[in-house]
C-alpha positions, 0 to 999 in steps of 0.5 A, a space after each residue: 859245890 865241894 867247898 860248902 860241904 867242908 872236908 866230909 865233901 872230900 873224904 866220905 868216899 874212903 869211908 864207903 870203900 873201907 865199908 864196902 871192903 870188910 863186907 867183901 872180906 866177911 862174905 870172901 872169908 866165910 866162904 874160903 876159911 869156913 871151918 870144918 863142921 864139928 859135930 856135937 857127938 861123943 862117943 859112948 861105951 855103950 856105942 860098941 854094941 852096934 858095931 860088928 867087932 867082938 867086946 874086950 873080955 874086960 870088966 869095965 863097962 867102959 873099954 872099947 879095946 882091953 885096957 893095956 896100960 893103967 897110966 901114962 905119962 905124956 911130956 911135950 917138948 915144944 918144937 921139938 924137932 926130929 933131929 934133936 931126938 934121932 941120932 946124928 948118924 941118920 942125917 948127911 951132917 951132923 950139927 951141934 944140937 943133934 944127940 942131946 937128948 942121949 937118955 932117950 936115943 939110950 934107951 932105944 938102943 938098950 931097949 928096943 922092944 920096949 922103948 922106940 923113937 918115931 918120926 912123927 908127921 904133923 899135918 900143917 898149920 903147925 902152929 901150936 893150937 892146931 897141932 894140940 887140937 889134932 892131937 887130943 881129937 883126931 882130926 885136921 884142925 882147919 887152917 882158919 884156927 891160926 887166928 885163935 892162937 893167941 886166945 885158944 876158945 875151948 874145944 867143944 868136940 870130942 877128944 881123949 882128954 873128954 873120953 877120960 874124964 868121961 869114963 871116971 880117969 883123972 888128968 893132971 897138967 903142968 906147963 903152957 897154959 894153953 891146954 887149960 884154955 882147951 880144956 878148962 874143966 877137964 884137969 884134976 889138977 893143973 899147973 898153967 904158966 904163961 906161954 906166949 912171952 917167947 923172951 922167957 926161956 925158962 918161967 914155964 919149965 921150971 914150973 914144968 920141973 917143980 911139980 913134975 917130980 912130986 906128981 910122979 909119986 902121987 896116986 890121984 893121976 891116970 895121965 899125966 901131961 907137961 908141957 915144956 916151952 924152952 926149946 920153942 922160945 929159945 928157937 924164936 928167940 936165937 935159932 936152932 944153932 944157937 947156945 941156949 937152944 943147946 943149954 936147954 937140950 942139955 937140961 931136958 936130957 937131965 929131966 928126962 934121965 930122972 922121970 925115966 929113973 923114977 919110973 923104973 924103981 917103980 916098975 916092979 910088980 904092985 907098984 905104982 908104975 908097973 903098968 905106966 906108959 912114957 910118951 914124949 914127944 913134940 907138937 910140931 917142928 921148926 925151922 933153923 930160925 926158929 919159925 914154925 906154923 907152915 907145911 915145910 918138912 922142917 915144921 911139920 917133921 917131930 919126934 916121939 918116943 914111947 917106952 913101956 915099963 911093963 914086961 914083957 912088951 908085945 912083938 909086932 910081926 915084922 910086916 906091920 913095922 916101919 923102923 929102919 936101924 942104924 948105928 950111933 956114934 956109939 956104935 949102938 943100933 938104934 931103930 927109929 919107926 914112923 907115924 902121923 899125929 893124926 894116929 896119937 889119940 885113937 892109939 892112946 885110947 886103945 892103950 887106955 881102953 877108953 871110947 875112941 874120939 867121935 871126929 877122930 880120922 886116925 888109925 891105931 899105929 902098931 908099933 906104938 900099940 904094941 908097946 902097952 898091948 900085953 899078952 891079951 887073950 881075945 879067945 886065942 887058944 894057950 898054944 898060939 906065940 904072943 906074935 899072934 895073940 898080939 894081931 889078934 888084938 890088934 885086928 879087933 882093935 882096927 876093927 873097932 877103928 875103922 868102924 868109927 871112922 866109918 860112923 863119922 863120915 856117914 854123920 859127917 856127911 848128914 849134917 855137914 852143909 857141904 860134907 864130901 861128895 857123893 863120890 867120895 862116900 861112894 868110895 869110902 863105903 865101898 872099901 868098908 864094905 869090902 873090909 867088912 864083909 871079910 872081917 864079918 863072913 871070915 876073920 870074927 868067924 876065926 877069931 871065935 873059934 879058938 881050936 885054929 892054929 897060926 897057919 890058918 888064921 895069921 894069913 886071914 889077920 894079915 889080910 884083915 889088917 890091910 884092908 882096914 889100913 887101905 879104908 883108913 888111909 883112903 878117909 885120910 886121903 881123902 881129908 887131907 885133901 877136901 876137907 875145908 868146905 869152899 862155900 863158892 856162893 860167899 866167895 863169887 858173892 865176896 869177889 863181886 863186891 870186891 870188884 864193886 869197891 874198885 869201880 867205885 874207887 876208880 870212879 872217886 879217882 876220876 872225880 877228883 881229876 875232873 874236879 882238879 881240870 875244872 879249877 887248874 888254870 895250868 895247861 900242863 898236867 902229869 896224868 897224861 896218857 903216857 904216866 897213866 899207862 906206865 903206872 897201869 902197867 906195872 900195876 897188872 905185872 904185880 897184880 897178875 904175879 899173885 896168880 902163880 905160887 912161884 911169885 908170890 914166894 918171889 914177891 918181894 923180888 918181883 916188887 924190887 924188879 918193877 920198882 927198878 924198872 919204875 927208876 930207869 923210866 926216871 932215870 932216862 927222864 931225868 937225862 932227857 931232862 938234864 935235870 935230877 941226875 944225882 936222884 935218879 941215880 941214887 933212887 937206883 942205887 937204892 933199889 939195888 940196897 933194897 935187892 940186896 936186903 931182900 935177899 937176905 930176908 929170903 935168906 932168913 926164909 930159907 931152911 939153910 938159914 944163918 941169919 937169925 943165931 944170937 940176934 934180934 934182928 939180921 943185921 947183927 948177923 951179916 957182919 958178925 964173925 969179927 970182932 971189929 964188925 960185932 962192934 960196929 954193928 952195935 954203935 952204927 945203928 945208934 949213929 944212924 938214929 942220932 943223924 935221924 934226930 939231928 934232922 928232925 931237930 933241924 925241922 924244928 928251926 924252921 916253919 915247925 917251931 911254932 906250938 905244938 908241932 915243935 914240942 911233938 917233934 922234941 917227943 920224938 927226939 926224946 924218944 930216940 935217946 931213950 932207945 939207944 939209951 936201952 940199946 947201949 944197956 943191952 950192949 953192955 951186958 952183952 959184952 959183960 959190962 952192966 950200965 943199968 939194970 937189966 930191967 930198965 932197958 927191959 921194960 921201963 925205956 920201951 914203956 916210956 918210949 910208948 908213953 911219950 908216943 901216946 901223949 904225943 898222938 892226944 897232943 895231935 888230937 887236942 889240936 885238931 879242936 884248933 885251927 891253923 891260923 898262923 901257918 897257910 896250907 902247905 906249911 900246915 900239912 907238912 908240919 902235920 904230915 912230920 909230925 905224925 910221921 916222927 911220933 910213928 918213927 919212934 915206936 916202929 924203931 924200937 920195936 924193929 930193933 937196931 935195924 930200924 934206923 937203917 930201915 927208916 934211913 932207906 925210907 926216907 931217902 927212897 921218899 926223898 928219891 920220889 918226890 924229888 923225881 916227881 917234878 922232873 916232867 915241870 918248867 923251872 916257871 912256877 906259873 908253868 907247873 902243873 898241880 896234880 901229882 901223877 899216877 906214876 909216884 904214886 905207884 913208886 911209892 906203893 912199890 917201895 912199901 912193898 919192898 920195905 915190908 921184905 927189907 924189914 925182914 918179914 914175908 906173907 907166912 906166919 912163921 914171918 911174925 916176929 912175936 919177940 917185938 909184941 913183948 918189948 916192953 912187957 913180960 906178961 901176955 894181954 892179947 889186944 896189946 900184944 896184938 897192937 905191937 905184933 901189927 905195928 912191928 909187922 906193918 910199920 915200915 909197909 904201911 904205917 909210915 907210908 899212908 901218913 907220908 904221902 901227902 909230903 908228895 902234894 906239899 913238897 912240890 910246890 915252892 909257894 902257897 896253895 889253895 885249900 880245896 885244890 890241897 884238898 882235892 889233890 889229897 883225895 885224888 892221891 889217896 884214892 890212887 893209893 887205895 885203889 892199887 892197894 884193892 886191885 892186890 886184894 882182889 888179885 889175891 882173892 882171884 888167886 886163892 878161890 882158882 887155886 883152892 884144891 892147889 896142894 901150897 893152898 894152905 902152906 902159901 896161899 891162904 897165908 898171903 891172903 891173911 896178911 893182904 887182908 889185914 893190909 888192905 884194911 889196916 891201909 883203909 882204915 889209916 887212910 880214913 884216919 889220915 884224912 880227918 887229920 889232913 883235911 883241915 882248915 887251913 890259911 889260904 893266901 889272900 891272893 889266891 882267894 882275890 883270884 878266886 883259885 
């Protein structure tokens, strides 16, 4: 009997679903975010011999192309966006954070042979790792690398950075800290600053500034790299349109004034930087808000610009250029060109004349090519214009390329599991070979021979040229779209034993009914076929939304959609009923504030964002623009966490002021003082008013708040070791259930901001709603009422999760995660609490609270005591419903990504929404195991139920 096997006879199953789930998850996600296959080869310098191109006329042993610069100094601006660098004229409207950066815009129009703005394209995810790792190697970091953000493992495929240390170069760097976890021994020297404490604006780029300058005196460098972070911490931060996004233009403006001034007085002839390279530019571009790691043209559009202080620069013939000029506010004509970042390293390392990276996919652009490619003389005849020289180069340049290229897929394709298809090699070959055999029986034969004049052999490089842009461009094509490897036997295998959990848990559902109907002496029960197939069919409209791009974008909406349905179901009961008529209306005044909120987190998604300016959260935002409202929207929240505080000290009036529940729910109380006491500091220095050191609102309250949390959950601990021998079952459970719900209230609030307390207001009301409709279908006979709680409040209670997930201002994307909350408390990065905070913030309202509050749906149905094993059985079979809609998600998630694995949003939308469902989904096992050995205890059945053998 279940009885004799104590609460592991009720709970053993969630421990076997959450099994079965991260062994459906593993195999899915093998199968689906396999990375990309890195091939353990470099390149040599030795490799040039087998190809078909002529050898640079150089004495290093080491060049692939003749080596056009000596040095080159690369700054990166973190997030720097396309219109922070192109002048506002080259945009509908101008906005207060274009033309800024007025040095660099001024040199390309003073300089436009020399100095040149490119629009460069950033292949998503464009989270910082990824865009570094495309960067130095070449390649399409794969979309499964957005895990290893914040612990970036060391690059073991070849990059430029290998090819310089390589081929005796020396590389120095300043600045995010991530470039030494890429490349831990490849620095001569280097200067790491923390890089993931978004609050702080300005550790890294001071640290940046202060060995920068030094540095540009000194010898020992061949590249030079900074990395500045100000702009991409100002945009999480505040925003795009924000005043300390434009403090922080306006000082880059600045540095960059002095690195250009420094290396022009030492451009002249035996200087040091007589043949030096200034590149800056940007890894990835973000949002108004200030997000970044999708495919949007926001995130994915940057800038770069590249200025040669060697004279004369080289002239690229007009057909090879991409620019279109217009005039700035100043009436100077300023061009601006564009690239891919896939281009940057194979471009660099032809400047440098270094071996190109083994895995890159990119091609040598032109333009930026011939601002460090001299006048060369590849057996060019003295007659011929610098123009035809410079092609001449370029087209043995592209020769080079795409004859590596070419090495690369045929490796690929040997040693990859999957690699491309025959077709696709096909195809790849065949527009080589035709790329070859004209440079082979042609463009080499003319190149040789130095007696051709330019009417003979310019034509013949034009040609040349675009047969390798058109091979090139089909490898990239080609990658872009096929690259991830989709292993369909992990994935079929994943999905089968993902549909196995569901009919376990479906099973575990009908057990625990079977067993209620077995020990119920009501004849009444709300799983009738009406509540079951009402709850089954908002489950599949939700469930079948996920199969289309254009709901998952809408999820929030279809969620608040099916909740409003669910509550005009409960309102046209409660009217039949003529009871719960303030409930009814109210769940859908709620629902209709959570429609309302939604939208304003759409908003906040949205690219014409305004929500997000100077604030922590979009609350502050709506009203602001009065002053009246500025001040309410400050003291509002803080009075909506004191009504919160005054109830949870009126619980402790009741059946709670018994050890030790009374002194957790006081904690909790305490803690709740403590954050409007940091949310008045912070207020008043807003206002220019300091009550207390800025630090002790910082750090020292939200670690107090965390400690107090903390005692409280060992305090829960140490009594599980006790049982409740003063309190009968439901008394119990909902002291516990109160209890562990306030000790969570108190961290997800803090870390949600001053919209918290409206947040877990809206909860709770929305919870009160429910289980106050819960009973709308029972008699006023307590004999007469059933014990089970139905499907139907179940799924309202799902739903409402759902919505508050929106409400809280996050979505299914990563440039959703509000990385500020993983540092309140804190200034300095570990990786596992950072983690924990970013979770809890993220999932606090959506998940956490909720698995903890269902069991107030048993126990607040009832108005007298209860027997264990039903509380028990009841608890399981409620549990068992909540997982299971949780898995049927999951599933229609992972059904949606394995049909819509070649959709073009796969990785912008897709496999975003099935990172976060994961996490979810086990996140939600994982509490609901938890919550079980929690609420599944020994508890004080009334004698009378036990003499009546209930």
């Amino acid at each position: 009997m279940e009885n004799g096997k104590g609460k592991w006879g009720y709970i053993w199953w969630q421990w076997v679903t959450l099994i079965l789930h991260l062994v459906a998850i593993l195999l899915f996600t093998r199968g689906f975010l396999l990375t990309r296959t890195e091939l353990p080869f470099y390149s040599h310098s030795s490799d040039l011999r087998q190809s078909p191109c002529l050898s640079p006329d150089s004495n290093s042993s080491s060049s692939w192309t003749k080596p056009s610069v000596n040095r080159i100094v690369i700054i990166v601006l973190d997030a720097l966006r396309f219109d922070f660098l192109a002048p506002s004229t080259f945009f509908p409207e101008s906005k207060a954070w274009m033309d800024k950066l007025q040095v660099l815009k001024n040199a390309a129009s003073t300089h436009p042979s020399s100095a040149r703005i490119f629009k460069a394209i950033a292949d998503p995810p464009t989270t910082s790792l990824q865009r570094l790792k495309g960067l130095t190697t070449g390649g399409l970091p794969t979309f499964v690398d957005v895990g290893n953000s914040f612990g970036a493992p060391a690059i073991v495929e070849d990059n430029f950075l290998n090819q310089l240390v390589q081929n005796g170069k020396k590389v120095v760097m300043m600045g995010d800290d991530t470039w030494t976890q890429l490349f831990p021994h490849h620095f001569e020297r280097s200067y790491p600053y923390p890089s993931f404490n978004v609050k702080d604006l300005h550790t890294v780029d001071n640290g940046c500034i202060d060995h920068l300058f030094p540095s540009l005196h000194e010898e020992d460098w061949d590249v030079l790299i900074a990395h500045f972070l100000g702009v991409d911490h100002a945009g999480h931060i505040f925003g795009v349109d924000s005043t300390p996004m434009i403090e922080k233009l306006e000082q880059y403006n600045k540095v960059l004034e002095r690195v250009i001034e420094v290396l022009e007085n030492q451009s002249g002839p035996g200087n040091l930087h007589e043949n030096t390279l200034l590149v800056v530019m940007g890894d990835h571009g973000q949002t108004l808000n200030g997000d970044h790691g999708g495919g949007s043209s926001e995130e994915v559009e940057t800038a770069i610009f590249a200025m040669s202080f060697k004279q004369p620069p080289s002239v690229v013939p007009p057909e090879f250029d991409t620019y279109s000029c217009q005039l700035d506010l100043d009436g100077k004509n300023v061009c601006i060109s564009s690239m891919q970042q896939l281009d940057f390293a194979v471009t660099i390392s032809a400047l440098l004349g270094i071996p190109f990276p083994y895995g890159s996919i990119g091609q040598i652009n032109p333009e930026l090519y011939a601002l460090g490619a001299g006048s060369q003389n590849l057996g060019a005849s003295q007659e011929q214009s610098e123009s035809d020289i410079w092609m001449q180069n370029y087209a043995n340049a592209m020769c080079i390329n795409s004859w590596q290229v070419k090495r690369y897929i045929d490796a690929y394709s040997a040693s990859s599991a999957v690699g491309f298809s025959h077709d696709d090699v096909s195809r790849i070959a065949s527009v080589y070979a035709q790329a070859e055999d004209q440079w082979s029986h042609s463009t080499k034969h003319l190149l040789i021979d130095r007696n051709n004049g330019s009417n003979t052999l310019v034509p013949v490089l034009e040609r040349q040229i675009n047969a390798y842009f058109n091979f090139l461009s089909t490898v990239a094509e080609l990658a872009r779209s096929k690259w991830t490897e989709f292993n369909l036997n992990l994935m079929g295998t994943g999905i089968g034993i993902m549909l196995i959990s569901l009919i376990f848990q479906f099973l575990a559902i009908v057990r625990a009914n079977k067993q209620h109907s077995l020990t119920s002496s009501s004849s009444r029960d709300s799983w009738n076929t009406s509540a079951v197939a009402f709850s089954i069919f908002l489950l599949g409209i939700r469930a079948c939304s996920f199969l289309s791009n254009s709901y998952i974008l809408e999820e929030g909406k279809v969620a608040n959609f099916l909740l409003s349905t669910s509550g005009i179901v409960a309102l046209r009961q409660s009217i039949i009923k003529d009871k719960l008529l303030m409930e009814s209306v109210g769940f859908l005044l709620l629902s209709t504030f959570c429609r309302f909120v939604i939208e304003v987190g759409l908003s906040k998604q949205a690219a014409t964002s305004a929500f997000m300016k100077g604030y922590t959260s979009w609350i502050l935002n709506i009203v602001s623009g009065l002053p009246v409202w500025d001040y309410a929207a400050e003291v509002v929240p803080m009075l909506v966490l004191v009504l919160l505080a005054f109830w949870l000290y009126k619980a402790t009036s009741g059946s709670f002021s018994v050890w030790p529940w009374k002194y957790v729910i006081l904690g909790t109380i305490l803690s709740y003082m403590l954050i409007i006491v940091q949310w008045i500091t912070d207020s008043s220095n807003r206002f220019g008013v300091a009550l207390l050191p800025e630090s002790i609102g910082r750090n020292i309250i939200p670690r107090i708040v965390y400690a107090i949390a903390l005692g409280q959950f060992i305090f829960m601990a140490f009594h599980q070791l006790f049982k409740d021998n003063y309190l009968d079952c439901k008394t119990s459970l909902v002291a516990k259930t109160t209890a562990m719900l306030s000790t969570w209230s108190s961290i997800v609030i803090l870390l949600s901001g001053k919209q918290g307390p409206m947040i877990a207001f809206a909860s709770i009301s929305g919870g009160y709603c429910i289980m106050r409709l819960n009973n709308i279908e029972e008699d006023n006979k307590e004999h007469q009422r059933s014990f089970s709680v139905g499907p139907f409040p179940v799924m309202q209670w799902s739903l409402f999760a759902t919505c508050l997930f929106f409400c809280s201002g996050h979505w299914c994307a990563f440039d959703g995660l509000r990385y500020g909350a993983a540092f309140i408390g804190f200034e300095e990065f570990m990786l596992v609490r950072q983690a924990i905070l970013l979770t809890i913030d993220t999932f606090g309202f959506s998940i956490i609270l909720p698995v903890f509050g269902l069991p107030l749906l048993i126990a607040t149905k009832y108005q007298t005591n209860i027997g264990k094993h039903f509380l028990f059985t009841q608890l399981s079979q409620m549990y068992s419903t909540y997982g299971f809609i949780t898995a049927v998600m999951m599933t229609f998630t992972i059904l949606c990504v394995t049909i819509q694995r070649r959709h073009l949003m796969v990785w912008g939308l897709f496999a975003p929404k099935f990172v976060f469902d994961v996490f979810g989904l086990i996140l939600t096992d994982v509490l609901i195991c938890f919550a079980s050995i929690y609420y599944f205890v020994q508890g004080k059945d009334d004698p009378s139920l036990k003499s009546s053998g209930r």
